[in-house]
PDB file of N, CA, C and O in Angstrom, chain B, residues numbered from 101:
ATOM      1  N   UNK B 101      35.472 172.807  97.122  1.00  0.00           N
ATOM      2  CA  UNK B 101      35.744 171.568  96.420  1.00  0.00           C
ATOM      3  C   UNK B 101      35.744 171.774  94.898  1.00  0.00           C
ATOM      4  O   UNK B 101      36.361 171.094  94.078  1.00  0.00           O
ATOM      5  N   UNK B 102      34.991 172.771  94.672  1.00  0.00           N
ATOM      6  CA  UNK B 102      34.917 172.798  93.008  1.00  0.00           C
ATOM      7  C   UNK B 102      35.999 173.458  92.672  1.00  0.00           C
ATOM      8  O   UNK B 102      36.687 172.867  91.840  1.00  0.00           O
ATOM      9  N   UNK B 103      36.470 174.676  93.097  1.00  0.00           N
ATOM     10  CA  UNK B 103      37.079 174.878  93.281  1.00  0.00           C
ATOM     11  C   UNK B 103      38.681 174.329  92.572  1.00  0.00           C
ATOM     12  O   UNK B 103      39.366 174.669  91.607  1.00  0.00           O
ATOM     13  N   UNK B 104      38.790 173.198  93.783  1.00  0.00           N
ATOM     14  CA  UNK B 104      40.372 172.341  93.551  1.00  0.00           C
ATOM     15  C   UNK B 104      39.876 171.991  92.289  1.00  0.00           C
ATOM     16  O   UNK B 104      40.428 172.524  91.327  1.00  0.00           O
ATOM     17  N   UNK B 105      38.903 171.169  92.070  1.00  0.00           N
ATOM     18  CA  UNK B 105      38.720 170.657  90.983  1.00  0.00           C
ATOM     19  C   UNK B 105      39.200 171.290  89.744  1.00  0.00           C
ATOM     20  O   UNK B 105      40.162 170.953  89.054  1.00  0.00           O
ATOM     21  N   UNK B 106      38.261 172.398  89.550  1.00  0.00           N
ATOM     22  CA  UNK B 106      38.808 173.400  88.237  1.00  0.00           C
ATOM     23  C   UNK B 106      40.691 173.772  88.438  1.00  0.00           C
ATOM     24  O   UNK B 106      41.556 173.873  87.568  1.00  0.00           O
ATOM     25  N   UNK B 107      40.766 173.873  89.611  1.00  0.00           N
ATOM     26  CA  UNK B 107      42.292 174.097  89.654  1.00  0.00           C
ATOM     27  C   UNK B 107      43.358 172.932  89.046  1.00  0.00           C
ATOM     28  O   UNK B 107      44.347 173.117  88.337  1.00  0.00           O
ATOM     29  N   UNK B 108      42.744 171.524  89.635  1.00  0.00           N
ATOM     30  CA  UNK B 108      43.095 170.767  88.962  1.00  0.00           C
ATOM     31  C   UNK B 108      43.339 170.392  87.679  1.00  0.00           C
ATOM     32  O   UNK B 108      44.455 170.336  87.163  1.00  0.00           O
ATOM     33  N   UNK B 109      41.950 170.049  86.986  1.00  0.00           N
ATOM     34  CA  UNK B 109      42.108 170.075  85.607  1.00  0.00           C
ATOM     35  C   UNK B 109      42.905 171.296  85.022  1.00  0.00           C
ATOM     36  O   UNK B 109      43.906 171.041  84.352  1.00  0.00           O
ATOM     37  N   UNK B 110      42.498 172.746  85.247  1.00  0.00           N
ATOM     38  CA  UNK B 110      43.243 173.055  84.408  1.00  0.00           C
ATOM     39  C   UNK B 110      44.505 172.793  84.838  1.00  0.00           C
ATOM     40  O   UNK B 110      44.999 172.310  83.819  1.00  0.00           O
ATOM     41  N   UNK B 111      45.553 172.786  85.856  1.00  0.00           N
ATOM     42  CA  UNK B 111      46.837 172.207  85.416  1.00  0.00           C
ATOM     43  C   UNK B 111      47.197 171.215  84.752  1.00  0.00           C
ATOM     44  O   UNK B 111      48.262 171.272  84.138  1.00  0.00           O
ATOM     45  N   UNK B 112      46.327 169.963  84.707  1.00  0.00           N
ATOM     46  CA  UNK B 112      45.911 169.134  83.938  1.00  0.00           C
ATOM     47  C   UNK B 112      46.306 169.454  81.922  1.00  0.00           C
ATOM     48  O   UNK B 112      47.196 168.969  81.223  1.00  0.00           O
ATOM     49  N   UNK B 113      45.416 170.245  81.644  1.00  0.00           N
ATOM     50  CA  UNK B 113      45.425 170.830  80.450  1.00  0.00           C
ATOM     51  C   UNK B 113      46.639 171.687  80.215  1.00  0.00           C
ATOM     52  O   UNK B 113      47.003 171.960  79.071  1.00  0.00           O
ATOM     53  N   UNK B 114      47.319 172.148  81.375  1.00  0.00           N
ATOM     54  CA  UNK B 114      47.928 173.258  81.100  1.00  0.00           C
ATOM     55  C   UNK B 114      49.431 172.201  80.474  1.00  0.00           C
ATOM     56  O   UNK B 114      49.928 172.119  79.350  1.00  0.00           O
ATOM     57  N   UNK B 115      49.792 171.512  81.807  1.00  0.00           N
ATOM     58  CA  UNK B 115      50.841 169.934  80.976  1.00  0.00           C
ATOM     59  C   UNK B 115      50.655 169.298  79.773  1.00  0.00           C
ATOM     60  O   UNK B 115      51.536 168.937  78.993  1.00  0.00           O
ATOM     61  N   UNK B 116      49.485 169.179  79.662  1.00  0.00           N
ATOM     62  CA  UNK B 116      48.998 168.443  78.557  1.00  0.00           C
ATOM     63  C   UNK B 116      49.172 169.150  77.247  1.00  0.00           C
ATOM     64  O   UNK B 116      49.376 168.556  76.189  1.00  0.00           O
ATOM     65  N   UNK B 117      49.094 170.265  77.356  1.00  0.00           N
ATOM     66  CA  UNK B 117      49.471 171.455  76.544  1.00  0.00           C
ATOM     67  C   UNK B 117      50.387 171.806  76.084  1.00  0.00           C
ATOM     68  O   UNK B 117      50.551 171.816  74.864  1.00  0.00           O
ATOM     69  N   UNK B 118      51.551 172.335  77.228  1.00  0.00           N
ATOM     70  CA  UNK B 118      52.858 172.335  77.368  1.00  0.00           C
ATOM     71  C   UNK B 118      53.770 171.445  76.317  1.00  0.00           C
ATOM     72  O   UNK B 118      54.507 171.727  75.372  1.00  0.00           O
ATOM     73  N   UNK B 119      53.315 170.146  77.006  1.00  0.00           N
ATOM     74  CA  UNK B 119      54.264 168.688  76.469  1.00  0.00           C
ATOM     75  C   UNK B 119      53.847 168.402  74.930  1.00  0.00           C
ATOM     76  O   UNK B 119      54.546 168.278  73.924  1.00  0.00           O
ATOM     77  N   UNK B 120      52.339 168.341  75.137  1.00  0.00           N
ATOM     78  CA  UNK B 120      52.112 168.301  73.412  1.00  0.00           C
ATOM     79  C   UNK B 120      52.786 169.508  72.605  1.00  0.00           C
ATOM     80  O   UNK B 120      53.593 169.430  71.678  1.00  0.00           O
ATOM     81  N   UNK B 121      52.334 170.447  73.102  1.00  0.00           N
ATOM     82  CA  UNK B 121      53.427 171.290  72.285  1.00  0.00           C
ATOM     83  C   UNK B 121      54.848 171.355  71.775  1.00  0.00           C
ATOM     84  O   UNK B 121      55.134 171.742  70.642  1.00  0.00           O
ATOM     85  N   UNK B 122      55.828 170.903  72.791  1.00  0.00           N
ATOM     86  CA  UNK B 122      57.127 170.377  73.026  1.00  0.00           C
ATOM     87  C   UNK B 122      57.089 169.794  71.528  1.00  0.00           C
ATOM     88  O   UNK B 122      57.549 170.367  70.540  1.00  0.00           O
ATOM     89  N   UNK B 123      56.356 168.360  71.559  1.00  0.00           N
ATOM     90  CA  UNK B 123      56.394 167.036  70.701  1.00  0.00           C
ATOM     91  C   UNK B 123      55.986 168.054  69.506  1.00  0.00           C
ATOM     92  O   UNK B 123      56.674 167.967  68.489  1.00  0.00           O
ATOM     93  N   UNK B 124      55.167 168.801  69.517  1.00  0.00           N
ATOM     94  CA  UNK B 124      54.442 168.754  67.755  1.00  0.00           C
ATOM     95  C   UNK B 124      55.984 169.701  67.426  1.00  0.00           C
ATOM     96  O   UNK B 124      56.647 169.556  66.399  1.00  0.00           O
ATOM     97  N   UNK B 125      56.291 170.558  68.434  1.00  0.00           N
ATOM     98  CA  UNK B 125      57.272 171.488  67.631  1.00  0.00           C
ATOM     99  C   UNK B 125      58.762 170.599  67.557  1.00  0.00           C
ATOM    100  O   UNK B 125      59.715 171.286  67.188  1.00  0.00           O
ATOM    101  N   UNK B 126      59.035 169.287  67.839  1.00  0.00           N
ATOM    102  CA  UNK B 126      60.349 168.980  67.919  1.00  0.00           C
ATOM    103  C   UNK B 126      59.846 167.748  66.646  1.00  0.00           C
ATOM    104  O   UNK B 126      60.507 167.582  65.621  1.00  0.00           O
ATOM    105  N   UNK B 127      58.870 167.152  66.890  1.00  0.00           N
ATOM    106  CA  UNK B 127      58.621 167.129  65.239  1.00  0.00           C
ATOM    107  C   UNK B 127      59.042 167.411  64.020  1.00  0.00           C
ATOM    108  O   UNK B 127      59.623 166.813  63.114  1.00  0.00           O
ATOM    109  N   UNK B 128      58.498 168.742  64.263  1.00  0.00           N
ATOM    110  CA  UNK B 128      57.900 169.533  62.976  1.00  0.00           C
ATOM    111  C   UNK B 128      59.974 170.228  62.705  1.00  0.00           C
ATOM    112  O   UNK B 128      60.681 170.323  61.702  1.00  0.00           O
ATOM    113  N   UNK B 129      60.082 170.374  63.395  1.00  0.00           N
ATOM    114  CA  UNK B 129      61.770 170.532  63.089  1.00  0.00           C
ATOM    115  C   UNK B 129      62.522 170.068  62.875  1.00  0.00           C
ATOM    116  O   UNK B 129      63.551 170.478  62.338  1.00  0.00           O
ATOM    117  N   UNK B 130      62.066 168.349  63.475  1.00  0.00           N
ATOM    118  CA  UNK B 130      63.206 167.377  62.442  1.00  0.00           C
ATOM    119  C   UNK B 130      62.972 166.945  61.529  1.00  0.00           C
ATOM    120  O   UNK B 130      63.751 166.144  61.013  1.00  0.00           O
ATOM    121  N   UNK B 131      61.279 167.449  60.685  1.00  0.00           N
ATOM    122  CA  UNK B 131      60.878 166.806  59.438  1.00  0.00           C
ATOM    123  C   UNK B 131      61.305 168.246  58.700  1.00  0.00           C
ATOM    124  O   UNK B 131      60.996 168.178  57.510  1.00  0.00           O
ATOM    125  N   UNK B 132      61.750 169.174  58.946  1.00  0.00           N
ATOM    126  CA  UNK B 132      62.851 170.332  58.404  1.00  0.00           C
ATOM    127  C   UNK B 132      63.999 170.238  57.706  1.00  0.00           C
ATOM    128  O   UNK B 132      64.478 170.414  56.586  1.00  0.00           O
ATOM    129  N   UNK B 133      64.449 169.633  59.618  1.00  0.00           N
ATOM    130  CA  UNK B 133      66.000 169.402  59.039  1.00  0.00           C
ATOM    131  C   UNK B 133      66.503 168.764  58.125  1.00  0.00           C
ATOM    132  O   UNK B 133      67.421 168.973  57.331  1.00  0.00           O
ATOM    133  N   UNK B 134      65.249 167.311  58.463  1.00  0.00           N
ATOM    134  CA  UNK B 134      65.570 166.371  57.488  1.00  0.00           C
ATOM    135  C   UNK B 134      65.176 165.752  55.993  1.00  0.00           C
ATOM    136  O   UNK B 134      65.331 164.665  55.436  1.00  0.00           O
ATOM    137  N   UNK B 135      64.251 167.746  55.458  1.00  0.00           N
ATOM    138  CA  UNK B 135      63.598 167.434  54.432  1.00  0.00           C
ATOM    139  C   UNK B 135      63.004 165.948  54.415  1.00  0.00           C
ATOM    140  O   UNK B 135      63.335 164.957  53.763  1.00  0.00           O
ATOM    141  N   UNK B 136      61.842 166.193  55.527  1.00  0.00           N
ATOM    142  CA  UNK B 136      60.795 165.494  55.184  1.00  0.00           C
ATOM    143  C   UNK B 136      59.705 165.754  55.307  1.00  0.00           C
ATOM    144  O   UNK B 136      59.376 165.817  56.492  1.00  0.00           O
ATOM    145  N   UNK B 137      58.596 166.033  54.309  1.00  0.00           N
ATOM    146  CA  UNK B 137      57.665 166.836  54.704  1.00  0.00           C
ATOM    147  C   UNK B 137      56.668 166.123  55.331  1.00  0.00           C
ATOM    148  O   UNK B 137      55.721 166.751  55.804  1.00  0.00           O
ATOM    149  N   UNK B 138      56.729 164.392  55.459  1.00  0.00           N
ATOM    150  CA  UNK B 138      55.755 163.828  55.958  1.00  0.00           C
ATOM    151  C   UNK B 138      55.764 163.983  56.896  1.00  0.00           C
ATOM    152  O   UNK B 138      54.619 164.261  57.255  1.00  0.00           O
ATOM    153  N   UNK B 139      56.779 163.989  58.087  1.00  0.00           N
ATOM    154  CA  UNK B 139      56.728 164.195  59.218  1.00  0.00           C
ATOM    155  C   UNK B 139      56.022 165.687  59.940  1.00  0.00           C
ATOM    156  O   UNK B 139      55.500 165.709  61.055  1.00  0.00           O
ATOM    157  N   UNK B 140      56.148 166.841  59.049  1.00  0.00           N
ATOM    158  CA  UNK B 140      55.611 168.042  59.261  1.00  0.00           C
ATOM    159  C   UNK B 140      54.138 167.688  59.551  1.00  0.00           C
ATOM    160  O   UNK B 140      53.439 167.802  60.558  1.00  0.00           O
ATOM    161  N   UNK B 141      53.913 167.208  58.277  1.00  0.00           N
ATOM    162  CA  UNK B 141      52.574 166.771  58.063  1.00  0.00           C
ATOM    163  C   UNK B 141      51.860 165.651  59.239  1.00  0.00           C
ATOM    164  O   UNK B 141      50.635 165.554  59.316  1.00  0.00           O
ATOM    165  N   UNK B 142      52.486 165.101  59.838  1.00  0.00           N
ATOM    166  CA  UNK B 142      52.093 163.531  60.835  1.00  0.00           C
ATOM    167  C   UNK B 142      51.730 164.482  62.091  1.00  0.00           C
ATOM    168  O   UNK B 142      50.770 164.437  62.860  1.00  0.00           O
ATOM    169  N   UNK B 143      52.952 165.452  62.021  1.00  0.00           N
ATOM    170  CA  UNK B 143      52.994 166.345  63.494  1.00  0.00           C
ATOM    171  C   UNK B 143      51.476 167.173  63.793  1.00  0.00           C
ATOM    172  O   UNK B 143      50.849 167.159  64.852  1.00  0.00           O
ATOM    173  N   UNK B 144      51.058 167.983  62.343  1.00  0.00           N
ATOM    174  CA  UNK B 144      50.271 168.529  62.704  1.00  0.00           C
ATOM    175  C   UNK B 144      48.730 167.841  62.208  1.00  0.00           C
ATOM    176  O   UNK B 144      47.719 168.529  62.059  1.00  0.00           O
ATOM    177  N   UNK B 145      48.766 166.886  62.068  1.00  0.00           N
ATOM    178  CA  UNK B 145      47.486 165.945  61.900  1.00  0.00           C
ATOM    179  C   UNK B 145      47.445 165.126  63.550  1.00  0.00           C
ATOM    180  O   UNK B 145      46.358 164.999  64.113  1.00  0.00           O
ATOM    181  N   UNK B 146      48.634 164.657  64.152  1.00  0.00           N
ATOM    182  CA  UNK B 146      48.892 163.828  65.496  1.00  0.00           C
ATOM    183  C   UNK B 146      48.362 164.911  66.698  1.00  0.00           C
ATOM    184  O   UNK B 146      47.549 164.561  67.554  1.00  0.00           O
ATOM    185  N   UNK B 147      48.928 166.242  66.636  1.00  0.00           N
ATOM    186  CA  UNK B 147      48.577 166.865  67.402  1.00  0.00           C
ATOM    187  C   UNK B 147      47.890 168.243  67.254  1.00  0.00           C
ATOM    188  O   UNK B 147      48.243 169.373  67.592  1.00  0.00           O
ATOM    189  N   UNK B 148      46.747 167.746  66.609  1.00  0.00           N
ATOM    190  CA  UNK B 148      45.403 169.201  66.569  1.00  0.00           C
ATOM    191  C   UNK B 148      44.575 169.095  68.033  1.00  0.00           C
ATOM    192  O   UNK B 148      43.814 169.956  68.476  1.00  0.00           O
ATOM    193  N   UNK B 149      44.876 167.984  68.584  1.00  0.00           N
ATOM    194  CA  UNK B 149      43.900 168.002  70.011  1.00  0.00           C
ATOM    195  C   UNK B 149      44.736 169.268  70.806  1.00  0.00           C
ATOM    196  O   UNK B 149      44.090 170.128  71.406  1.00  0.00           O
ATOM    197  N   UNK B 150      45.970 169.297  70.765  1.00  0.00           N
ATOM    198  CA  UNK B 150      46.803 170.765  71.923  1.00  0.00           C
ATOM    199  C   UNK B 150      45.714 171.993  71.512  1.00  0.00           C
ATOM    200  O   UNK B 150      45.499 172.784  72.431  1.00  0.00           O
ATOM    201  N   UNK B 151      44.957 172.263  70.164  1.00  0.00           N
ATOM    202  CA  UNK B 151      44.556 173.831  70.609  1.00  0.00           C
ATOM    203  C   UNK B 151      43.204 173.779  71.211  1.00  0.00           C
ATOM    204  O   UNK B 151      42.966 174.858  71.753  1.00  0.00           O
ATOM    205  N   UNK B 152      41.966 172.709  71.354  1.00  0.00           N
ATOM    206  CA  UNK B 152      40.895 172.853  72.158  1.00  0.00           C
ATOM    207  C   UNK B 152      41.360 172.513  73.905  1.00  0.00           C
ATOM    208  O   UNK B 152      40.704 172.898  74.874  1.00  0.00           O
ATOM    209  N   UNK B 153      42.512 171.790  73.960  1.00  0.00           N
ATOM    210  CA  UNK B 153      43.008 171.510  75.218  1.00  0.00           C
ATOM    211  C   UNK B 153      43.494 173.102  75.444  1.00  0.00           C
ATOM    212  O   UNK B 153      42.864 173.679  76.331  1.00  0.00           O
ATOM    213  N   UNK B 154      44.371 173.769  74.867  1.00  0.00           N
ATOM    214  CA  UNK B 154      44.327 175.067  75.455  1.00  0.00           C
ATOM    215  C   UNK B 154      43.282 176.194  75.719  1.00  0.00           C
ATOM    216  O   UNK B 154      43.507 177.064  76.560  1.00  0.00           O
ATOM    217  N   UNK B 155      41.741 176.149  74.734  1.00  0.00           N
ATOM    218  CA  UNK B 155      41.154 176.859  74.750  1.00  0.00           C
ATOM    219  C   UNK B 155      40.763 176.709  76.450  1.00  0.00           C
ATOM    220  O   UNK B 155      40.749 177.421  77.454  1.00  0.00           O
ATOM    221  N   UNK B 156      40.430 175.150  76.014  1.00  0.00           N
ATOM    222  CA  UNK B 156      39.459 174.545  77.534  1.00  0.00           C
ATOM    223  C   UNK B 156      40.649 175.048  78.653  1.00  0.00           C
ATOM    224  O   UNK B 156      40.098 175.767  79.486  1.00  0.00           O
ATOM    225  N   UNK B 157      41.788 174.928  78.871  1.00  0.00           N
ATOM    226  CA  UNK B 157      42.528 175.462  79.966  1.00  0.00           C
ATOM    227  C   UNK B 157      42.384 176.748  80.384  1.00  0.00           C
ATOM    228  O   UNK B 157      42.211 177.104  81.549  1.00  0.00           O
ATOM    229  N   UNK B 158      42.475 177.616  79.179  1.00  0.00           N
ATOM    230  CA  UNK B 158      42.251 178.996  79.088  1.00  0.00           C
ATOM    231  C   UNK B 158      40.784 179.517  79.895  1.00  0.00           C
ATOM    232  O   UNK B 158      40.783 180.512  80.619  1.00  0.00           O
ATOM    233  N   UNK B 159      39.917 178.927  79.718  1.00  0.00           N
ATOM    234  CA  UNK B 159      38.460 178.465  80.136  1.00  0.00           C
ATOM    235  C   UNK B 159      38.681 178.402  81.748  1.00  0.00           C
ATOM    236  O   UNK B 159      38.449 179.275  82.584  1.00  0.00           O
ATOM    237  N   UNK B 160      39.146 177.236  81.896  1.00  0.00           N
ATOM    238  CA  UNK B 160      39.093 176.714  82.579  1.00  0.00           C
ATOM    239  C   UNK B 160      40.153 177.790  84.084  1.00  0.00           C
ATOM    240  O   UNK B 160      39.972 177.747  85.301  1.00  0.00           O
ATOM    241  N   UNK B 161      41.155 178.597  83.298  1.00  0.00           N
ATOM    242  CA  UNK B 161      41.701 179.182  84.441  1.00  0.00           C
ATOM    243  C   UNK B 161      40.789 180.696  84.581  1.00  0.00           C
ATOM    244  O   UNK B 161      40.590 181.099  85.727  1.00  0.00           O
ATOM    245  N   UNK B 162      40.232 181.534  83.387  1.00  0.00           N
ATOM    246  CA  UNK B 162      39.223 182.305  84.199  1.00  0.00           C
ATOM    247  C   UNK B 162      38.103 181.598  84.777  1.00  0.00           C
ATOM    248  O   UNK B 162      37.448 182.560  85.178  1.00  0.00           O
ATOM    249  N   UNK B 163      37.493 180.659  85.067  1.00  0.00           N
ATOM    250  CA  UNK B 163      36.647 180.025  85.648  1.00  0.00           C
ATOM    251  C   UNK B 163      37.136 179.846  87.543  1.00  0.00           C
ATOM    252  O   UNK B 163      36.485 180.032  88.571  1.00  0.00           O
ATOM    253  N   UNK B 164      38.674 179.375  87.272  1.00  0.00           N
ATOM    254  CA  UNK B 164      38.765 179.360  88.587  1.00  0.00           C
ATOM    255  C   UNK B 164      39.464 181.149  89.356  1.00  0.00           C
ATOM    256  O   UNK B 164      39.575 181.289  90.574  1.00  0.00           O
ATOM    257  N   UNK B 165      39.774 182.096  88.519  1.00  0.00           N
ATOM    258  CA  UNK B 165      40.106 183.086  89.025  1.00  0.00           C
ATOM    259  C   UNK B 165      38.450 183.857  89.403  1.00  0.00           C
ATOM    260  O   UNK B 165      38.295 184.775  90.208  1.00  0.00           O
ATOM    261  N   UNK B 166      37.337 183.192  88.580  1.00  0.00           N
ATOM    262  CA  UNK B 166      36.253 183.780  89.229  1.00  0.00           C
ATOM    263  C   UNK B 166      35.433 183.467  90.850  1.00  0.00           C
ATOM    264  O   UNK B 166      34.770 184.125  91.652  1.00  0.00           O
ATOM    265  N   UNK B 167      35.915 182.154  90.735  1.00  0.00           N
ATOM    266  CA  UNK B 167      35.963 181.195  92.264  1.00  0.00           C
ATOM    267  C   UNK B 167      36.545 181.908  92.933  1.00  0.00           C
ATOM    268  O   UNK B 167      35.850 182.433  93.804  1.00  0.00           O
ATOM    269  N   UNK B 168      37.941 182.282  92.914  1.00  0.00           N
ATOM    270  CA  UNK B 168      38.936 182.932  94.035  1.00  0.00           C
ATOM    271  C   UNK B 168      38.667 184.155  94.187  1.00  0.00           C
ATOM    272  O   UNK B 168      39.172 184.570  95.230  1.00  0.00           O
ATOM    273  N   UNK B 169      37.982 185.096  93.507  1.00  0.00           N
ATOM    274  CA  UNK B 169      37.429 186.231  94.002  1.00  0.00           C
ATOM    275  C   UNK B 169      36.451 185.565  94.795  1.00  0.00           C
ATOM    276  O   UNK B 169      36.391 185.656  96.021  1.00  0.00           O
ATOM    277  N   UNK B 170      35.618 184.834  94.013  1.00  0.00           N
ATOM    278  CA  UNK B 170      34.410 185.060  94.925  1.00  0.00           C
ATOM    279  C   UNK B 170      34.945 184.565  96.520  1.00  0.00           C
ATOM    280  O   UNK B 170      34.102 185.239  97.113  1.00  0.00           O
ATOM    281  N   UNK B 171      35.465 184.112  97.277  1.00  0.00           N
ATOM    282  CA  UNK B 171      36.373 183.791  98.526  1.00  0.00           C
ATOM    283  C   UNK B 171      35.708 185.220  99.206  1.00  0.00           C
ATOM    284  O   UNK B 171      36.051 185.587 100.330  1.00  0.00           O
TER     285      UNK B 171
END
């Protein structure tokens, strides 16, 4: 059961990750294109939560590769 769990969340984090990432970088490229630096700036103040969400995923998937050995 714990197991799924950790499996869960981290896919959880791993989307959450993914997609935020998507957004901060499609952002941060149209405040480029469109010489604007506020938007650069909005992007990476809006989305500083994506790098503890990746640490914790990162975490979170050797945690469950230590579960699946133990099997």
């Amino acid at each position: 059961m714990i197991k799924k769990i950790v499996e869960s969340l981290a896919i959880i984090g791993f989307v959450l990750f993914v997609l935020g990432g998507l957004a901060m970088v499609i952002i941060q490229i149209s405040g480029l294109v469109l010489f604007r630096s506020e938007l650069v700036i909005f992007a990476n103040n809006s989305f500083s939560w994506i790098f503890p969400v990746a640490a914790l995923t990162g975490l979170l998937a050797y945690l469950y590769s230590y579960l699946a050995n133990k099997e």
